[in-house]
DRENRO-553227 format. One record per atom (N, C-alpha, C, O, CB): residue in one letter; x, y, z. Coordinates in steps of 0.1 Angstrom, whole numbers, plus 5000, padded with zeros to 4 digits. Glycine has a CB too. Layout:
BEGIN
AXYZ...
This chain:
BEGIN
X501611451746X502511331749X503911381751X504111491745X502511231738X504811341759X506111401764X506511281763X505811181766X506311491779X508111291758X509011211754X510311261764X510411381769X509211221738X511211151765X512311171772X513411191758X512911151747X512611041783X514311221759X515511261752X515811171742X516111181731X516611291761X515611031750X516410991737X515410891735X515910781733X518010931738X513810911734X513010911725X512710981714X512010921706X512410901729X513111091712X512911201703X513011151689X512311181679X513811311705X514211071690X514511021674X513310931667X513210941655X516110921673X512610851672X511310801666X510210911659X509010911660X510610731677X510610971654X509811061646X508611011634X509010911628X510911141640X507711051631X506810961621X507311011611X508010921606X505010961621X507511121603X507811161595X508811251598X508511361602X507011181589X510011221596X510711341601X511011431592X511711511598X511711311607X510911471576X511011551567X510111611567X510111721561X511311511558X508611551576X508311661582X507511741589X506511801588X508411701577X508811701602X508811771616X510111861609X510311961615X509011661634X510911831598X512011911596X511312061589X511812181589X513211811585X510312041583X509512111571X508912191580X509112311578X508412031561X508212151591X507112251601X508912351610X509012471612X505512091618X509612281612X510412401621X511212451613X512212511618X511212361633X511212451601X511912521587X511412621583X511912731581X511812441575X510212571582X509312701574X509112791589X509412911588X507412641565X508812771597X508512871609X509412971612X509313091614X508312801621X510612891612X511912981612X512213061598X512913161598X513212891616X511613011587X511613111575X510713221577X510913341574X511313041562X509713171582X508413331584X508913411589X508813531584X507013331592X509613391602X510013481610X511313591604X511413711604X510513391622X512113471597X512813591591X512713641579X513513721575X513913571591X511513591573X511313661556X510813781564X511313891562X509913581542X509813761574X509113881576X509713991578X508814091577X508413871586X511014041582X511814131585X512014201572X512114331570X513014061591X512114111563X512614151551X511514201537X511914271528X513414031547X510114141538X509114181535X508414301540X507414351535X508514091537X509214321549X508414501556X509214571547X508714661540X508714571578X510714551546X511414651540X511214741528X511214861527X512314601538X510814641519X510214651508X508414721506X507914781496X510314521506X507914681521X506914781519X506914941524X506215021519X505714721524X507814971535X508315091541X508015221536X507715311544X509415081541X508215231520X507915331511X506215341516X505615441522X508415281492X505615231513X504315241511X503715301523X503115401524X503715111509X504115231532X503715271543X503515401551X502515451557X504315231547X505015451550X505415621548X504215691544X503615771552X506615651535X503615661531X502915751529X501315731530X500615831529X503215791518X500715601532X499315571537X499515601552X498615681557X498715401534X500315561561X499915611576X500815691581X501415691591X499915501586X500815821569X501415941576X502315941584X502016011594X500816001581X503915871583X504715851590X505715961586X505716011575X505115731590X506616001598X507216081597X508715991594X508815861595X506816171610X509916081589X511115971584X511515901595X511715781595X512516021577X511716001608X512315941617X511515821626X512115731632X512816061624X510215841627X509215761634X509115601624X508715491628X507715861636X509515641611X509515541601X510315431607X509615331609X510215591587X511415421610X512315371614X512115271623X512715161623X512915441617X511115331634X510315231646X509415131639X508815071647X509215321657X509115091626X508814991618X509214861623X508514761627X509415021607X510614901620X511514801624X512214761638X512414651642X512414831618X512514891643X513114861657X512514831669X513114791679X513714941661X510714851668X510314801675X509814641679X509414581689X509814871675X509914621665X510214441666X511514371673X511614281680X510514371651X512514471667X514114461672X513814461691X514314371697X515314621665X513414551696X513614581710X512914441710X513514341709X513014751719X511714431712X510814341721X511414201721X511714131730X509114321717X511714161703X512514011702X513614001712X513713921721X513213981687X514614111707X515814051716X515514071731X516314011739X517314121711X514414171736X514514171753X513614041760X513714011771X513814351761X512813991751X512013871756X512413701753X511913601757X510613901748X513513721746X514113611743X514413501755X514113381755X515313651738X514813551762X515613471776X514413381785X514313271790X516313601789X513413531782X512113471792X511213341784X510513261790X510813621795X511413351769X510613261761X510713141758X509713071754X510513301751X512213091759X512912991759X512912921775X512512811777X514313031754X513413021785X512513001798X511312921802X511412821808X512113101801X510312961797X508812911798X508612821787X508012721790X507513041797X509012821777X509112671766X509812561778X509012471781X510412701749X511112561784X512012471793X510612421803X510312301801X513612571804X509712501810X509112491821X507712361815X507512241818X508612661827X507012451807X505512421802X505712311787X504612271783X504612591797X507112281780X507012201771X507112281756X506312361751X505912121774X508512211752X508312341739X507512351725X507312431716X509712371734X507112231728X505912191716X504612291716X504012351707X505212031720X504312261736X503412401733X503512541738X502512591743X502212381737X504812601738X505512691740X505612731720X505212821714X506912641751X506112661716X506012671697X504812711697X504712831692X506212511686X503412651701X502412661690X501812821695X501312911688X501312511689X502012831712X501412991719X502313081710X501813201710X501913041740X503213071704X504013171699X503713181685X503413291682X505413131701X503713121677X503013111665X501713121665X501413131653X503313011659X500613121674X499113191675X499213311681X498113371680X498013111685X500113371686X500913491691X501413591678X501213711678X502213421699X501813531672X502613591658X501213581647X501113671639X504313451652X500513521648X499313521637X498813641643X498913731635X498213381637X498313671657X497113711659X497913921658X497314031656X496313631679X498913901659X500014041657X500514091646X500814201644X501214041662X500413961635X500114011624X499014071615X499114151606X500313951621X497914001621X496814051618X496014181625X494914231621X496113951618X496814221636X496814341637X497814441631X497414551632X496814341648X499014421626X499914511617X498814531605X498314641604X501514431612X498414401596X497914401588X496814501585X496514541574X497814301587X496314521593X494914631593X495014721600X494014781601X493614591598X496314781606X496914871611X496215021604X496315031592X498514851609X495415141611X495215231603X495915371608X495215481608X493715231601X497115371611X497715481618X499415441624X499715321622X496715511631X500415511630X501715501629X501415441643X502215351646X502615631627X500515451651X501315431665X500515311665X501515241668X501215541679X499815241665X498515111657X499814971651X499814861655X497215211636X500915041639X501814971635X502914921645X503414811647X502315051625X503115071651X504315001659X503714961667X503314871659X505415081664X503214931676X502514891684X502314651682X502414551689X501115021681X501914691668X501814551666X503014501659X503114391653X500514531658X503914581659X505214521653X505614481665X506114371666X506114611645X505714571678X506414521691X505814391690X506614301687X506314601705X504114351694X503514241693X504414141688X504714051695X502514251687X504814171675X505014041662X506814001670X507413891671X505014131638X507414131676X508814041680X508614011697X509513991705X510514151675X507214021699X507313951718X506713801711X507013691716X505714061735X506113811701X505413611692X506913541692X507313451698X504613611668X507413641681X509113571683X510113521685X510913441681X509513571682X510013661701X511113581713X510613431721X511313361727X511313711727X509113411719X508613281724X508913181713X509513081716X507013291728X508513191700X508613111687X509713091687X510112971689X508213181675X510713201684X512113141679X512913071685X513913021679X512913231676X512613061698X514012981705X513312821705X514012721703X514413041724X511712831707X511412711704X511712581692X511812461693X510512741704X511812691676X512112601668X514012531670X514512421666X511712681652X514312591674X516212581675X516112421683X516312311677X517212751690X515812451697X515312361705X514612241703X514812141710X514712411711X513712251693X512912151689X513712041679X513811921678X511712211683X514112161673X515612091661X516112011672X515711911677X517112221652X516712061674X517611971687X517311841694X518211751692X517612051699X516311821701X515811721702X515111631693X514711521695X515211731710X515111701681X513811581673X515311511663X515111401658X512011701659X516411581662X517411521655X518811531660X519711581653X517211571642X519111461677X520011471685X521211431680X522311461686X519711411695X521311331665X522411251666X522911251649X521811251642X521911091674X523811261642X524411301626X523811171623X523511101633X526311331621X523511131611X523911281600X522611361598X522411461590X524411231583X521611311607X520011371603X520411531612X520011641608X518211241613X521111531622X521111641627X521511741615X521011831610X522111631639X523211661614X523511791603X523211871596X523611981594X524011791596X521911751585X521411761578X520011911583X519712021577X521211631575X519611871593X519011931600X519412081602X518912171595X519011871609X520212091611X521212191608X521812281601X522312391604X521812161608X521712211588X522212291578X521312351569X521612431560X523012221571X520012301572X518812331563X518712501576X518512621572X516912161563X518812461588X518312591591X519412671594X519212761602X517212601601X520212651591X521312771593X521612831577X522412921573X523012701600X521012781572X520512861553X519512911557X519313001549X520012771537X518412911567X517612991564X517513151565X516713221559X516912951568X518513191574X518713311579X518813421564X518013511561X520213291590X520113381554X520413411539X519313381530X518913461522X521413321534X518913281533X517313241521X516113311525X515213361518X516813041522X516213321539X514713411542X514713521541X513713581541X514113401554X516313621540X516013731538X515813781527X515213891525X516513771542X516313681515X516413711499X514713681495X513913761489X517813581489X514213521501X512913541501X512113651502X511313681494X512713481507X512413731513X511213811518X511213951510X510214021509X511413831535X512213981504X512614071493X511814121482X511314221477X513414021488X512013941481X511213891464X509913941467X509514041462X511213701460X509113841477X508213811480X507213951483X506113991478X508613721489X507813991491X507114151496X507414241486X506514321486X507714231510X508214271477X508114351463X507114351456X506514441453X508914321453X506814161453X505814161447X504414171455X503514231450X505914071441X504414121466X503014221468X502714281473X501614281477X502214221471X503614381475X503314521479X503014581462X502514691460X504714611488X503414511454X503514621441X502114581438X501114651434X505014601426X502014421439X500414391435X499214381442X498114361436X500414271431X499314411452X498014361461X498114521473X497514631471X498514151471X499114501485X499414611489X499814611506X499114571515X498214691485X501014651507X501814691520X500814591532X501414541542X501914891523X499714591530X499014511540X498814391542X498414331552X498214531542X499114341529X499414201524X500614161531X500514051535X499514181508X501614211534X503114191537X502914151552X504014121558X504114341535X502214141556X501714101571X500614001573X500813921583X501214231577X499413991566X498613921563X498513791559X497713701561X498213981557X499913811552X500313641546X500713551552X500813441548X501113621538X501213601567X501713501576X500613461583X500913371589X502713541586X499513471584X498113391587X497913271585X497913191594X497113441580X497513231569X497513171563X498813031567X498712911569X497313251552X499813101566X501113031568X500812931587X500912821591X502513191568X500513061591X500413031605X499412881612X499512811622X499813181609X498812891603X497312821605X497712691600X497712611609X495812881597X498312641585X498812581582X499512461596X499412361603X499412661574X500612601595X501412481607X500612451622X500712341628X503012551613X500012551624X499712531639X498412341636X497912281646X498512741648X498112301625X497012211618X497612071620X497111961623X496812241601X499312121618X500111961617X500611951626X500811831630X501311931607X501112091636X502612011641X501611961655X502112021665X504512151646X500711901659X500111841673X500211651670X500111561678X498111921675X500711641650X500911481646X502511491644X503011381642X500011421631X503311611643X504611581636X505911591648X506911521650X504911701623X505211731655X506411761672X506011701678X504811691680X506511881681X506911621686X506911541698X507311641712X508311701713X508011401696X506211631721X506411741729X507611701736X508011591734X505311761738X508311771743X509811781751X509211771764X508111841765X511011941750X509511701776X509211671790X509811851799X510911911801X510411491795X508511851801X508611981807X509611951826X509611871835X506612061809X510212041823X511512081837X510512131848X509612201846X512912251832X511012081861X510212101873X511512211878X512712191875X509911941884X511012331885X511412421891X511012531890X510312541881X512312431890X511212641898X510412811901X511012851891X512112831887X510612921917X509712941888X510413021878X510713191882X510013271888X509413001865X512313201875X512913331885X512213441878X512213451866X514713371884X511613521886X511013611879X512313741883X512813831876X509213631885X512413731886X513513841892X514613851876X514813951869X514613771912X515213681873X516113701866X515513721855X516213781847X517113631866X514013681849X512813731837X513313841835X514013871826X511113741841X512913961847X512714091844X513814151841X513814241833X512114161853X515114091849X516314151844X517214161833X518114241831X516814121850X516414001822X517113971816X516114011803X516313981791X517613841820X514714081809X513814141795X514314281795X514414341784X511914141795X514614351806X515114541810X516314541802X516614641796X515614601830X516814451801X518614491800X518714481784X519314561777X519914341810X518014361779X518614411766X517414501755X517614531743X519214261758X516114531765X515314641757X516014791761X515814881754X513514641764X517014791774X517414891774X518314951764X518315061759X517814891783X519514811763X520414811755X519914831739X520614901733X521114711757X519114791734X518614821718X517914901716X517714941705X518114741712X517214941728X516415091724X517915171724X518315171712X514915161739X518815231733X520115341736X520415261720X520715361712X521615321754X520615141711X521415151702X520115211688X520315271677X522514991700X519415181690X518415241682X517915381683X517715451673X517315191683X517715421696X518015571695X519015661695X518615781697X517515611702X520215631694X521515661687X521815661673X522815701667X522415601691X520915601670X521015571654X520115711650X520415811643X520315391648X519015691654X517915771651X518315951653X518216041644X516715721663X518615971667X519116111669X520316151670X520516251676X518716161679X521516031663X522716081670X523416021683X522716001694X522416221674X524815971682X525515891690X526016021699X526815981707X526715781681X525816161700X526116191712X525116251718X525316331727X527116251712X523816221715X522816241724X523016161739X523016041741X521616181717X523216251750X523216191765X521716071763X522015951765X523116341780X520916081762X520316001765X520215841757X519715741763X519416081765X520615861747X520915761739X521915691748X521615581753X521515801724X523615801752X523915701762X523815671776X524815621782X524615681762X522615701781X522215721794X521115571793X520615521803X521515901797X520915521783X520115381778X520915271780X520715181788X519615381763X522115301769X523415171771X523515171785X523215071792X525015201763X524115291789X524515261801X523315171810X523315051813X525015391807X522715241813X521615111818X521214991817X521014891825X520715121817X521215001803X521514861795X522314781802X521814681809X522214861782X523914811802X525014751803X524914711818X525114591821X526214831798X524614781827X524214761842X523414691847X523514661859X524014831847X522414641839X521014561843X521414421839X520914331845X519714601834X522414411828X522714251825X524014261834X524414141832X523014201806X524614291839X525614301847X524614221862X524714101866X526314491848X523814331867X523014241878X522514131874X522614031881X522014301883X521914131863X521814011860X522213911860X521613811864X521714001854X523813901856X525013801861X525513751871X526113651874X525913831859X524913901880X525513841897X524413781899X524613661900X525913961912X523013821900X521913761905X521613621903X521313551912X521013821900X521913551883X521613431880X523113361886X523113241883X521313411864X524013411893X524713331904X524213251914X524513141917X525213401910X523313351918X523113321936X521713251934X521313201945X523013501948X520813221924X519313161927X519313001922X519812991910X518013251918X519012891927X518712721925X518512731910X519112671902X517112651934X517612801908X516912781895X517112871883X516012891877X515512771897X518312951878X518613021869X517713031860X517212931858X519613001865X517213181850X516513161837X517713131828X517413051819X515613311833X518813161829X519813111821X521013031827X521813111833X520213201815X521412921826X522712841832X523612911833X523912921821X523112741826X524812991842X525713041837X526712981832X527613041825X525913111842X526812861836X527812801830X527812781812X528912771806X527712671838X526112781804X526312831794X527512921788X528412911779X525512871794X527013021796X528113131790X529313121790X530013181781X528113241796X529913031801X531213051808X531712951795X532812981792X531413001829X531312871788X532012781779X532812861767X532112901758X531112671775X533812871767X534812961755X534012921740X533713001732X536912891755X534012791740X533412771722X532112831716X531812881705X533212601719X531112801728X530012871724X530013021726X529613091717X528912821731X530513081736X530913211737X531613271723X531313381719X531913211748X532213221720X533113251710X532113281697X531913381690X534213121708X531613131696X530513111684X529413241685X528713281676X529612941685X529213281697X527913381697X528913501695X528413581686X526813391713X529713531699X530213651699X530413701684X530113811680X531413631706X531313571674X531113591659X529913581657X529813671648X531713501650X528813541659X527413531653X526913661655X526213701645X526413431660X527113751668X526513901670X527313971659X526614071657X526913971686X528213961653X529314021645X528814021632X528314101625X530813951647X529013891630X528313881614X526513891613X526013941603X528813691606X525913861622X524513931617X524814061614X524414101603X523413931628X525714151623X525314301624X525914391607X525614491601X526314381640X526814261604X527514281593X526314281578X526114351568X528714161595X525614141582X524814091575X523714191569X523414211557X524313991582X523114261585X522314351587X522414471577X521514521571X522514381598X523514501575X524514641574X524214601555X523814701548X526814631583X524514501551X524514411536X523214451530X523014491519X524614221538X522214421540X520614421532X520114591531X519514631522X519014311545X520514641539X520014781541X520714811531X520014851521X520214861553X521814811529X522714921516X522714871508X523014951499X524114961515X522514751503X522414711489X521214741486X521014781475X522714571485X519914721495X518614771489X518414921487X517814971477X517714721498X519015001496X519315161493X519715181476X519015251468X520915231505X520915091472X521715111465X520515081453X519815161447X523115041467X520614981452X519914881442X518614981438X518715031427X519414701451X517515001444X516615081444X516615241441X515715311437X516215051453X517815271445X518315491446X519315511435X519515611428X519415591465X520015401435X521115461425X520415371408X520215421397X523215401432X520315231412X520515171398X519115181397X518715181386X521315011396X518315181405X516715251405X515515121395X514715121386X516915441395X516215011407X515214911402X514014911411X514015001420X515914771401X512914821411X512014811414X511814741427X512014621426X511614781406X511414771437X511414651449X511614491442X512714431440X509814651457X510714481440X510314311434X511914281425X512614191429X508414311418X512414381412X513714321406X515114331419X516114251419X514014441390X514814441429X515914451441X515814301445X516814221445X515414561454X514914281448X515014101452X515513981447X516113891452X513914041453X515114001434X515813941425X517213951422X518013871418X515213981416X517314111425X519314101424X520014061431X521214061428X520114201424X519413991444X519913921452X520413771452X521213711459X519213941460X519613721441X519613561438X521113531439X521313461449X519013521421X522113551433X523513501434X523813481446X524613381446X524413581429X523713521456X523913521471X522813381473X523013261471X523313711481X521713431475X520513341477X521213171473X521313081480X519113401466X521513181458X521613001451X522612961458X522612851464X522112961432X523713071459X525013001464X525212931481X525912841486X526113131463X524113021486X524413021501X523212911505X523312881517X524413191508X522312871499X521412741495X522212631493X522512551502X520512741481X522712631478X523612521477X524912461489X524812351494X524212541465X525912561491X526612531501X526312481515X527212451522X527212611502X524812481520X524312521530X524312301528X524712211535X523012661531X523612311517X523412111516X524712051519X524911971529X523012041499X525912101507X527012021509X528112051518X529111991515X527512011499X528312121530X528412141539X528812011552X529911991557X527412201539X527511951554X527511881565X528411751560X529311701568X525911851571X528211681546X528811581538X530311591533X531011501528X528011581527X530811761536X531911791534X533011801547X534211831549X531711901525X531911791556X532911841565X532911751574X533311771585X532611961571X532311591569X532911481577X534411421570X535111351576X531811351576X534611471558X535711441554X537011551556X538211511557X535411421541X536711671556X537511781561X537611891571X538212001572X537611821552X536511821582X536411901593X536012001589X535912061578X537311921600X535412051605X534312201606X535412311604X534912391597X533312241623X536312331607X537212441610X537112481592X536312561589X539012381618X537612441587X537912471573X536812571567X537112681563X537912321564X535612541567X534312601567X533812681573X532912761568X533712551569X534412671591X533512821598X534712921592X534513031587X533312821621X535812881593X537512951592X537113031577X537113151577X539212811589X536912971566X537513011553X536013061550X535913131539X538412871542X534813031556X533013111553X533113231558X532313301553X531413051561X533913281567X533913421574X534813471563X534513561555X534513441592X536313401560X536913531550X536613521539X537013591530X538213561548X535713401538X534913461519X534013581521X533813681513X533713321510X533413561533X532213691535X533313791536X533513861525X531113691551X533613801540X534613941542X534513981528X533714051522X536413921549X535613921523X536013941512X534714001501X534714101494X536713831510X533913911502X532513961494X532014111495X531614191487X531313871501X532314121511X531414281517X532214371511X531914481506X531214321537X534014291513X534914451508X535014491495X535514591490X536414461511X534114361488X534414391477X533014421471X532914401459X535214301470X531914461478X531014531472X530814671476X529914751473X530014461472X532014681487X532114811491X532714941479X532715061482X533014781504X533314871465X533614931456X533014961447X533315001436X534214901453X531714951452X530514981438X530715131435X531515221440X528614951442X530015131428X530215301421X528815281412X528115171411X532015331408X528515441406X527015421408X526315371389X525215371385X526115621416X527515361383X527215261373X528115181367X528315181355X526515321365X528815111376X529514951375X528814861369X527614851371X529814891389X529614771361X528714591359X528414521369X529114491379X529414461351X526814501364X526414391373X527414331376X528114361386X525514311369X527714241369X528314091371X529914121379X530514031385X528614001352X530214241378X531914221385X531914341397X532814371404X533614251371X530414401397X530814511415X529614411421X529714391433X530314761417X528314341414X527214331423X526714151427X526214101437X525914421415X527114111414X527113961412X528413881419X528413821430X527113931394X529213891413X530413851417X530813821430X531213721434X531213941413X530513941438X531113981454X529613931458X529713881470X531714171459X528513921453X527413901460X527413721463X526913661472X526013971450X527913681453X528313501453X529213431464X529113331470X529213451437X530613581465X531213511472X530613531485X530713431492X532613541472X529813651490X529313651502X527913511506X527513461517X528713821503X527613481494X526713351498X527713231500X527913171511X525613291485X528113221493X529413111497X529913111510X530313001515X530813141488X530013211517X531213201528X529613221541X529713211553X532913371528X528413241535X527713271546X527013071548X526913001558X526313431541X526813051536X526312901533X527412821545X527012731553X526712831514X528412861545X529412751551X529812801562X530312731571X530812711543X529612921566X530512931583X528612971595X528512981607X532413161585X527612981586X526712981594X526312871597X525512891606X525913031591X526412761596X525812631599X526712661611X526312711622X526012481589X528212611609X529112571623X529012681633X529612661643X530712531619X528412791632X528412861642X527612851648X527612901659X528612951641X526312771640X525112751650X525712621660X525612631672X523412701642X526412511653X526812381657X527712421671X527512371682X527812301645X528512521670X529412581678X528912591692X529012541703X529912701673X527912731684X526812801701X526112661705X525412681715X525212961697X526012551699X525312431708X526112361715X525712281723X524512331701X526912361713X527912231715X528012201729X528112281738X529412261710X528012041731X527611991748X526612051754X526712071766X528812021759X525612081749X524712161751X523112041759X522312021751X524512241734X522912001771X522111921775X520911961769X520412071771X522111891787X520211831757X518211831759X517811931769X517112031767X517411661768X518411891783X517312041793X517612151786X516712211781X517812101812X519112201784X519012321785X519312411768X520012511765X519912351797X518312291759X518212321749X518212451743X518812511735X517412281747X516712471755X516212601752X516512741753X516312841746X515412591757X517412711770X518112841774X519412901763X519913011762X518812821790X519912731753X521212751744X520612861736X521112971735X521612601735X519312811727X518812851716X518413021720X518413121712X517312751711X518313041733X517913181734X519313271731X519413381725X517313201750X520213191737X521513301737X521813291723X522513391721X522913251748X521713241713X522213231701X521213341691X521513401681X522213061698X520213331696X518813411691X518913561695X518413651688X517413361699X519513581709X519513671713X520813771705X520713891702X519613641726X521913681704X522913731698X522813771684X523813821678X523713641699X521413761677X521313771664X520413881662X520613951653X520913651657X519313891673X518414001678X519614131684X519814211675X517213911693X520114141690X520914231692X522314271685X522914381685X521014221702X522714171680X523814181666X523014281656X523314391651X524114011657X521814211653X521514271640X521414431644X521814511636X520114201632X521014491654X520214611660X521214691661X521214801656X519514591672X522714601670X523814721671X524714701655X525214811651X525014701687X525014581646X525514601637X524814721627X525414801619X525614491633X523314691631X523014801615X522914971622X522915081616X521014741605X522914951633X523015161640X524015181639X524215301637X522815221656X525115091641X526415171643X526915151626X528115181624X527615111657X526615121619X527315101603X526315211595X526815281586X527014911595X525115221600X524515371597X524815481601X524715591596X523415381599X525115451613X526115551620X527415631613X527915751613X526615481631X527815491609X529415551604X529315571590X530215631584X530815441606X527815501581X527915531568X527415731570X528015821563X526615401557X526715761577X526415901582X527516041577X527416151573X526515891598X528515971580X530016091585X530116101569X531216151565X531916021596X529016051558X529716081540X529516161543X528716191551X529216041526X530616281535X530916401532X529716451516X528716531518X532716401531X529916411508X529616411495X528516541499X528016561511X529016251488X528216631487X527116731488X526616741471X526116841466X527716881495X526916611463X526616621452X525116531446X524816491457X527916591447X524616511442X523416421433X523016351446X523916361455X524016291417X522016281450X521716221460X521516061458X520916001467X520616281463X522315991441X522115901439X524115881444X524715771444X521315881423X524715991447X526815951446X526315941465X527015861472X528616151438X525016041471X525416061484X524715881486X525515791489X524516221493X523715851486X523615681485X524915631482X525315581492X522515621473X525615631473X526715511469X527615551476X528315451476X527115481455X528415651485X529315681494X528715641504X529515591511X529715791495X527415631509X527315571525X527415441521X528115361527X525715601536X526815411512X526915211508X528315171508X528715071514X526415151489X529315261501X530615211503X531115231520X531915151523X531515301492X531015291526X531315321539X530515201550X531115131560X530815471541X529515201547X528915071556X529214961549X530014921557X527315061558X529214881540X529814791535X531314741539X531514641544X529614811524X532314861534X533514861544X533314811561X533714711567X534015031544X532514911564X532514881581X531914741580X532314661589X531415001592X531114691574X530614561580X531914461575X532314401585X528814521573X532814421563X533814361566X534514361574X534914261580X534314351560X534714481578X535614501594X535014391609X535514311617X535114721599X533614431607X533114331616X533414171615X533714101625X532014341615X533214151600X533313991597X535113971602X535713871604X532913941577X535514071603X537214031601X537414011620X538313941626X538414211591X536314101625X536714081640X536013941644X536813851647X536014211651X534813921644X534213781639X535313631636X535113521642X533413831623X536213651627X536913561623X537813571632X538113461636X537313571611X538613681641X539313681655X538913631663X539613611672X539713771661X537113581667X537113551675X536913411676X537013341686X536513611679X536613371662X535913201664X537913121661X538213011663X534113131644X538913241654X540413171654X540813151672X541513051677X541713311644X540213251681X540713231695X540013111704X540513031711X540613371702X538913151700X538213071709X537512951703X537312881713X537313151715X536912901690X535812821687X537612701680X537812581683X534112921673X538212741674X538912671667X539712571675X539912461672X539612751658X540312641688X541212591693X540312451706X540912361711X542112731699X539212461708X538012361713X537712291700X537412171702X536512431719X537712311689X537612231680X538512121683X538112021689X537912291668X540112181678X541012121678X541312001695X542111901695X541912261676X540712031704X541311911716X539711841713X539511731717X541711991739X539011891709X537811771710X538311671694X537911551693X535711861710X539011721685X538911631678X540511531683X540611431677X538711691662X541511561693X542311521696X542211471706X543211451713X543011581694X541011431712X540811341725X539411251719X539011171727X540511441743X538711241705X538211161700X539011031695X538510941689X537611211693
């Protein structure tokens, strides 16, 4: 059944059509965070080498962020209800090939799988939000449930894959989205109301340009991480990279039917909002890796308790995430995206002072609270931001660029903060050489939140400011 726009809001249950694109968007990102935790295991059942280890991860990273554009694309064309569900029977069937994976190249292989499910999946749930809750306070509400999830799913997936990798085993960490999977694909054909599919050709030209350009670009930032930022070929990738979305730009000029609107882009507020959003994921990124290094090498806890040390972040950035939308009809968004970036900051610089046996409660708790706090409150409005005036049509192409920005944020934030945690000098115990790169990448990732906060002060605040002065 296909609905027009501003049918959407008749929903039968809408807590949950909120529940089915909640949780979907949680799988996707616990899953990131559930591999981490099994990685050790892995290493040593499928004979991975350290450096090939690494393609674990990045080969989800390349395929999500280079297929994004095209997935949101073909959701706009064929209807994103069932653009959602090919992507999530997509993501089941790639899991269950990770899951039984019996070799290195078998893994990566189905990890690329699991982030080409995702670049179709993820832009769908954004989009779907969108239309199924167009108008406050259900949007906000809306809104704010999944702009916590990004923080909640990664602390989730922590927990979650600790424990069963410790109990069951590293193959479980993949396996469990099945189950999950089947679930939803059961309900959402009574809960999503399909979106009226868009008549027009589909550009294959700007597809291919707009899948080359940023697999170019995150492979050159992934394999710079891997061999070294002055490997020519590392930047003989960017550079290609950077040239292919360049044509890309002229090309989605000149064709009727763009895979992406450019006029998207051309709008300063959402620009702005993605630009901090690429910033603070990469920051974010930079947060989970070294505190789990840390947490696990130096204070030498257990996967499963690592997850657990995360909770202070997790409650805080939960709770703020609710009162948020209720707070910021009385004191505006600015206050919240403005003052959630320099609490994060402040959080990262101040867990950038750990040392390798500090109190919990005042190097790891403490700074770990304020970084939920400021992530609870400036991630919502930055999603609100990257939508904003954003038409039902071009829901989908919004949700890609915002997805995309988080898919390649996260990829160049965490190479180049490993990069620069790299240059530790230290040649002492291998638990001080861990806590000098943690202090060094942690540093560097506030730096990012601090550029992040220059950009949503230039560009997102000051569109704040004339739309609330011509209301």
């Amino acid at each position: 059944m296909s609905t027009s726009p501003a049918d959407v809001v008749h929903l039968r249950k809408p807590n949950v059509t909120l529940a089915i694109l909640a949780l979907s968007y949680l799988m996707l990102i616990a899953d990131g965070s559930i591999v981490v935790t099994a990685l050790p295991k892995i290493h040593s059942d499928l004979h991975f080498s350290i450096s090939s280890l690494s393609w674990v991860q990045s080969a989800y990273l390349i395929a999500a962020g280079g297929l994004l554009f095209l997935g949101a694309r073909v959701g706009d064309y064929i209807g994103r209800r069932r653009m959602f569900m090919i992507g999530l029977g997509l993501f089941m069937a790639a899991s269950l090939a990770a899951g039984i994976a019996q070799n290195a190249a078998w893994l990566i292989t189905a990890r690329f799988a699991q982030g080409a499910a995702s670049a179709f999946l993820a832009p769908s749930t954004l989009a779907l939000l969108s239309t199924s809750f167009p108008t406050n306070p259900a949007r906000g509400r809306a809104l704010a449930i999944y702009g916590s999830i990004t923080g909640i799913g990664t602390a989730v997936g922590l927990v979650v894959g600790g424990f069963i990798t410790t109990a069951f085993s590293w193959n479980w960490a993949f396996l469990v989205n099945i189950p999950i999977g089947i679930a939803l694909l059961a309900v959402t054909p009574r809960h999503l109301i399909e979106t009226e599919p868009h008549r027009g050709q589909v550009d294959y030209v700007g597809a291919l340009l707009s899948t080359l350009g940023p697999l170019s670009l995150i492979y050159g930032i992934v394999r710079a991480s891997d061999i070294g930022w002055g490997n020519p070929r590392a930047y003989a990738f960017l550079i290609t990279g950077v040239l292919v979305l360049i044509a890309f730009v002229v090309f989605e000029g000149s064709v009727k039917y763009p895979i992406v609107p450019l006029h998207l882009l051309k709008n300063k507020e959402r620009s702005g909002a993605n630009a901090a959003r690429f910033l603070f994921v990469g920051s974010m990124n930079g947060f989970w890796f070294f505190m789990s290094q840390y947490l696990e090498n130096v204070r030498h806890l257990t996967a499963f308790k690592a997850g657990l040390a995360f909770l202070p972040m997790t409650l805080a950035s939960f709770t703020v995430a609710f009162l948020v939308p209720q707070l910021s009809k009385r004191f505006g968004d600015t206050p919240f995206l403005v003052g959630g970036l320099m609490t994060v900051g402040v959080g990262t610089f101040w867990l950038g002072l750990l040392s390798r046996d500090g109190n919990y409660l005042t190097t790891i708790a403490l700074p770990m609270f304020f970084v939920g706090l400021g992530q609870g409150a400036s991630t919502i409005r930055l999603t609100t931001a990257a939508i904003a005036g954003v038409s039902p049509q071009e829901a989908g192409a919004a949700s890609a660029v915002i997805t995309t920005a988080v898919q390649l944020g996260g990829a160049f934030g965490l190479s180049a903060l490993v990069a620069f945690a790299a240059t530790a000098t230290t040649h002492q115990a291998s638990s001080l050489l861990v806590t000098e790169r943690a202090h060094l990448g942690l540093s560097g990732g506030a730096c990012l939140i601090g550029i992040a906060l220059v950009s949503v002060l230039i560009f997102v605040v000051p569109s704040e400011r004339r739309t609330k002065l011509a209301g």
